[in-house]
C-alpha positions as CSV (number, residue, x, y, z in Angstrom):
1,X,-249.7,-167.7,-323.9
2,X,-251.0,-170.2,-321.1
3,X,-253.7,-169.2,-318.7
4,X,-253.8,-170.7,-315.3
5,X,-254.0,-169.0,-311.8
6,X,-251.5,-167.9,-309.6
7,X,-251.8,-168.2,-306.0
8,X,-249.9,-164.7,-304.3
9,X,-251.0,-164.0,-301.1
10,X,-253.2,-161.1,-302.5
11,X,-256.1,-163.0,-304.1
12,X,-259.6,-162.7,-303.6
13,X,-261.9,-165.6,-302.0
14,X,-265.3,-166.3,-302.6
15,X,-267.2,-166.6,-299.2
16,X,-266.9,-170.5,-299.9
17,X,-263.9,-170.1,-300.2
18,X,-263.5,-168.2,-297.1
19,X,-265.8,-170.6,-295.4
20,X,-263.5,-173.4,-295.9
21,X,-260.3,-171.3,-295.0
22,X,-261.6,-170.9,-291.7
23,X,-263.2,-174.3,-291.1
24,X,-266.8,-172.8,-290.7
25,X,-270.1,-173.0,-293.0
26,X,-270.8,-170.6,-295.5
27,X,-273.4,-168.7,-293.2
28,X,-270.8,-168.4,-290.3
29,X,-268.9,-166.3,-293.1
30,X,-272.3,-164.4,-293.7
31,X,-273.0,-163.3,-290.1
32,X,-268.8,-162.3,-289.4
33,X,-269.8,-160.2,-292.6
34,X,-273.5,-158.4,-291.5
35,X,-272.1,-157.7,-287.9
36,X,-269.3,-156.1,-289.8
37,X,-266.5,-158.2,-288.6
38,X,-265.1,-159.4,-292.0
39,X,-264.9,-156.9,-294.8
40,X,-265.6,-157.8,-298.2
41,X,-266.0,-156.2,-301.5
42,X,-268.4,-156.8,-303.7
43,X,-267.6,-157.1,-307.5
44,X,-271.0,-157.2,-310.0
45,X,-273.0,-159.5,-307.9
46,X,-270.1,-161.7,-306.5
47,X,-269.3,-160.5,-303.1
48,X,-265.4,-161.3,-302.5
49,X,-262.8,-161.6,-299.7
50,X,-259.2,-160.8,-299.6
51,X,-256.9,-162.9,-297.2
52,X,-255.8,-159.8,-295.3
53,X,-259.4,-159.0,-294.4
54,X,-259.5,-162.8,-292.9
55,X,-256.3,-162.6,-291.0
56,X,-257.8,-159.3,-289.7
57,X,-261.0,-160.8,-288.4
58,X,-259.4,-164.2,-287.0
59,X,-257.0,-161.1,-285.4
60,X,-260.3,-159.3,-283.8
61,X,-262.0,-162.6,-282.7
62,X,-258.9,-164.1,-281.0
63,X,-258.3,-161.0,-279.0
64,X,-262.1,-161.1,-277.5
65,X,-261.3,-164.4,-276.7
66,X,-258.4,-163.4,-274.8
């Protein structure tokens, strides 16, 4: 059995992760997520972020940009 990672659209990013999908720092990520503009979930003490929830928020902030 070999172990290696898959890449389907459904996986889960750590806010680094996030961070560099969006071409921002790390605490740009933070704030989107304490003013509750990127949702997260939060998995022992790893706090994680699906790509839909980052599609959603780029959604929200480009239509206040509008």
């Amino acid at each position: 059995m070999t172990s290696h990672r898959e890449s389907p659209e459904g996986h889960l990013l750590t806010v680094q992760e996030a961070a560099d999908w969006l071409r921002v720092s790390r605490w740009s990520v933070y704030s989107l997520i304490h003013s509750n503009q990127l949702r997260t979930i939060k998995i022992g003490r790893r706090r994680l972020v699906s790509r839909d929830a980052l599609r959603q928020c780029v959604e929200h902030l480009s239509e206040g940009a509008a």
